[in-house]
C-alpha positions as CSV (number, residue, x, y, z in Angstrom):
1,X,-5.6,-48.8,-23.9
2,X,-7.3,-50.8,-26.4
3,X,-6.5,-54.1,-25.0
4,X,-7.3,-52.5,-21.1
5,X,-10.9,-51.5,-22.0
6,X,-11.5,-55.4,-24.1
7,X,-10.4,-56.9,-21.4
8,X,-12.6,-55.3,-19.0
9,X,-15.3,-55.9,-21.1
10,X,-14.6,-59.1,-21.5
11,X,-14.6,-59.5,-17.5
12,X,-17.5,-57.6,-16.9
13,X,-19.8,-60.0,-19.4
14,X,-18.2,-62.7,-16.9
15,X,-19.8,-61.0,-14.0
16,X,-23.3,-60.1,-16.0
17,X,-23.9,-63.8,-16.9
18,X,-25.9,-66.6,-15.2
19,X,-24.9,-69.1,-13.0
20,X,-26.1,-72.6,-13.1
21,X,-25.5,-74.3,-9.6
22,X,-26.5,-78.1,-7.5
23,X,-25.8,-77.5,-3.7
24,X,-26.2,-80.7,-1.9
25,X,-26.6,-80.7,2.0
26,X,-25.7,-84.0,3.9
27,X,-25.9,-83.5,7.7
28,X,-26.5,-86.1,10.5
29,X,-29.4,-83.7,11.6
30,X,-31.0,-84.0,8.4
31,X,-30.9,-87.8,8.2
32,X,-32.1,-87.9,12.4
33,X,-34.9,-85.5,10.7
34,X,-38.9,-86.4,11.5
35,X,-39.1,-87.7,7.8
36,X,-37.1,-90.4,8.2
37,X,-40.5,-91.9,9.8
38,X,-43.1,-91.4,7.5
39,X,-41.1,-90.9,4.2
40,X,-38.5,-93.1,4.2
41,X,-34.7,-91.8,5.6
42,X,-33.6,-88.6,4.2
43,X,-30.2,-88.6,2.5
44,X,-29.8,-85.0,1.4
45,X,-31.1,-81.8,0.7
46,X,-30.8,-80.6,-2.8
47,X,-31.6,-77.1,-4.4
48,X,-30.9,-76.9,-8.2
49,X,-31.0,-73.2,-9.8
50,X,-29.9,-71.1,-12.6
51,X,-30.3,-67.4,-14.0
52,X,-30.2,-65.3,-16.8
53,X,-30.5,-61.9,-18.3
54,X,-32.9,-61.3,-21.6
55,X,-33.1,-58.6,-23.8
56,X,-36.6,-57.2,-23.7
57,X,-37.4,-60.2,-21.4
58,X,-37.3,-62.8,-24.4
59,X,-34.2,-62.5,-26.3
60,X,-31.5,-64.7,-24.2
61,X,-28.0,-63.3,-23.9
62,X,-26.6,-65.0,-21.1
63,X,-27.6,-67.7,-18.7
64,X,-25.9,-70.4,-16.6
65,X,-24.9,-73.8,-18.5
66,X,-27.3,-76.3,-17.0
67,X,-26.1,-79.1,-19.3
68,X,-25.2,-82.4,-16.9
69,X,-22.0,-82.3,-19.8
70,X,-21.2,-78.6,-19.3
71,X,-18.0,-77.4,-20.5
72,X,-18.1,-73.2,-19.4
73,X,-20.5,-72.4,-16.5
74,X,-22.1,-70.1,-18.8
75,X,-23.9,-70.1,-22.1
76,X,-24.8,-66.9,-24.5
77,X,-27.9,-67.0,-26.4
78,X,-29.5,-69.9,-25.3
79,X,-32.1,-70.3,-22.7
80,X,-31.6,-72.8,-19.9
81,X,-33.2,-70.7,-17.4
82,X,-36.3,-73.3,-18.0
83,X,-38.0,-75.0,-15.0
84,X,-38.1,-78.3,-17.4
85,X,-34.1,-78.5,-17.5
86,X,-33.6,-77.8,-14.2
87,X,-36.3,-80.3,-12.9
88,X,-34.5,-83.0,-15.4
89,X,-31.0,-82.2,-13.7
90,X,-32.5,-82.7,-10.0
91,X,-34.5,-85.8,-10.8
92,X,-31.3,-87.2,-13.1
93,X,-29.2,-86.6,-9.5
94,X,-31.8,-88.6,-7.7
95,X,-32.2,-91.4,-9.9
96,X,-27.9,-91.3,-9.9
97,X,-28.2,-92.3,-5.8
98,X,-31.3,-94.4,-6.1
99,X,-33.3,-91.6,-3.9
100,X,-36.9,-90.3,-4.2
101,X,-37.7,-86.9,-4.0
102,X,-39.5,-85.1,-1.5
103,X,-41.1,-82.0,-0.5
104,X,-40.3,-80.8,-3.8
105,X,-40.4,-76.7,-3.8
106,X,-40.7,-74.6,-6.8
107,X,-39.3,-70.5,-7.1
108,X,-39.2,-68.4,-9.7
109,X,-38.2,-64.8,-10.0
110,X,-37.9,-61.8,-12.9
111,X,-36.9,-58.8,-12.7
112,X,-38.1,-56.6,-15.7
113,X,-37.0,-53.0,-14.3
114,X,-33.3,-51.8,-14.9
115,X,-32.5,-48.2,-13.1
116,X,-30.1,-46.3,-15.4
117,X,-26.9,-46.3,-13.5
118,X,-24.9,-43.1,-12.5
119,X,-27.4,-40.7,-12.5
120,X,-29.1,-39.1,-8.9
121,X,-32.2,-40.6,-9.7
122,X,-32.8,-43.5,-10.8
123,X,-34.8,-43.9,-13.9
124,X,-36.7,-47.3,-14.5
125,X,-36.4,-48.8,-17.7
126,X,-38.6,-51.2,-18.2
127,X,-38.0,-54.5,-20.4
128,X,-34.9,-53.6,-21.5
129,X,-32.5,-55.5,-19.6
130,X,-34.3,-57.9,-17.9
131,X,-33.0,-60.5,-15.0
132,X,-35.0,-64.2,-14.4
133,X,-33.7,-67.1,-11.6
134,X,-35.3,-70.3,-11.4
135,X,-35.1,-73.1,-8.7
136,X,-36.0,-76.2,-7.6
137,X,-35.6,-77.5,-3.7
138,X,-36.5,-80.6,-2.6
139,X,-35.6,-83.3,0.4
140,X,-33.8,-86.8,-1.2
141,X,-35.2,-90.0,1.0
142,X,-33.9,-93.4,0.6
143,X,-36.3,-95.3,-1.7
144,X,-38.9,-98.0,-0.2
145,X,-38.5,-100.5,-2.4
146,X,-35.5,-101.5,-5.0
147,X,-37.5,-102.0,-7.5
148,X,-36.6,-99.9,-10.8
149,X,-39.9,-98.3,-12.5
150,X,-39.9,-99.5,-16.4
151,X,-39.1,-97.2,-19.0
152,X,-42.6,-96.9,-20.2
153,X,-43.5,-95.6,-16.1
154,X,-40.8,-93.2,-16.4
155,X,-41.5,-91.7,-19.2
156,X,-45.2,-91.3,-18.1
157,X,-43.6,-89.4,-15.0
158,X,-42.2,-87.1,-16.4
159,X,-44.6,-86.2,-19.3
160,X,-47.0,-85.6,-16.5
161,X,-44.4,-83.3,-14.3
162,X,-44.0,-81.4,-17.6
163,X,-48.0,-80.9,-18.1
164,X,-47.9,-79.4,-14.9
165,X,-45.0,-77.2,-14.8
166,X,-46.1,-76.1,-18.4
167,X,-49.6,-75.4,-16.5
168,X,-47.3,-73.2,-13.7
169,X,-45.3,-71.6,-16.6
170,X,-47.2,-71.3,-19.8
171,X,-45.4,-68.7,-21.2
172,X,-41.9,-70.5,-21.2
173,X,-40.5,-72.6,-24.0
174,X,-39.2,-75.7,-24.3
C-alpha cells in the first residue's frame, strides 16, 4: 500500500510541474507570407514558453527546465519561469539559423487563486498555491545582410532588451 500511494505521489508531482517548450512552425504559407516584402523572407514561426507553480506566489517548487543543456523537463525549486531566460533561448535559436526576429510578442499569466478541491463550493484560497506561464512569440526572417554584429554590439543588445523587460516585469528576479 505503501509503495501504491509513493508512487502516486510521485506521478502526480509529474503532472503538477512546469513545462518548458520551443514549437517551431515551417510552412510554405508562412514563407509566401506578406513579410517576406518588407522584412526580409520569413523562415519560421517560433513561440518559446514555460510555467510554474510558487508557494505563496514567490517560493519556487516546480517549473519547466529552460536550460538549452536540460537533462529532466522539469526543475524543483528553481525559478526559470523568467521572461529573461526564455527571451535568451529564442534569440540563442535565431542566432543558431542566422535569422532575425520579428514581430516579437510578449504574454504573461499568474494565477494567484487555488479553489479547495472536493468540496460543493469552491473556496478561494488566495496565494497559497499559485500558477505563472510566460511566453515569447515572434516571426524568424532571413537576415539582410551576412554580416555578424561584434561582440561588443551584442552584448549592448541584449543589455538593452533586459532594461526593458526588467521595465515590463519589475518585480521578477534575475
Amino acid at each position: 500500500m505503501k509503495k501504491t500511494a509513493k508512487a502516486l505521489v510521485l506521478s502526480g508531482l509529474a503532472f503538477l510541474t512546469g513545462c518548458f517548450s520551443m514549437d517551431i512552425a515551417q510552412t510554405d504559407s508562412l514563407r509566401e507570407s506578406a513579410l517576406s516584402s518588407n522584412n526580409g523572407k520569413p523562415l519560421e514561426h517560433v513561440v518559446v514558453s514555460n510555467y510554474g507553480w510558487y508557494l505563496f506566489n514567490c517560493i519556487p517548487l516546480a517549473c519547466g527546465n529552460a536550460a538549452p543543456d536540460a537533462f529532466f523537463p522539469w526543475r524543483l525549486f528553481s525559478n526559470h519561469v523568467t521572461s529573461n531566460i526564455l527571451h535568451d533561448r529564442m534569440m540563442a535559436h535565431a542566432a543558431s539559423i542566422n535569422a532575425d526576429v520579428r514581430d516579437l510578442t510578449f504574454f504573461r499569466d499568474e494565477k494567484v487563486i487555488f479553489d479547495l478541491p472536493g468540496t460543493d463550493f469552491p473556496i478561494p484560497i488566495p496565494y497559497v498555491l499559485c500558477f505563472r506561464e510566460i511566453q515569447f512569440s515572434g516571426t524568424l526572417t532571413q537576415r539582410k545582410s551576412q554580416k555578424e554584429p561584434t561582440d561588443s554590439i551584442r552584448k549592448k543588445t541584449v543589455d538593452e532588451m533586459n532594461q526593458l523587460l526588467d521595465k515590463l516585469n519589475p518585480e521578477e528576479e534575475h
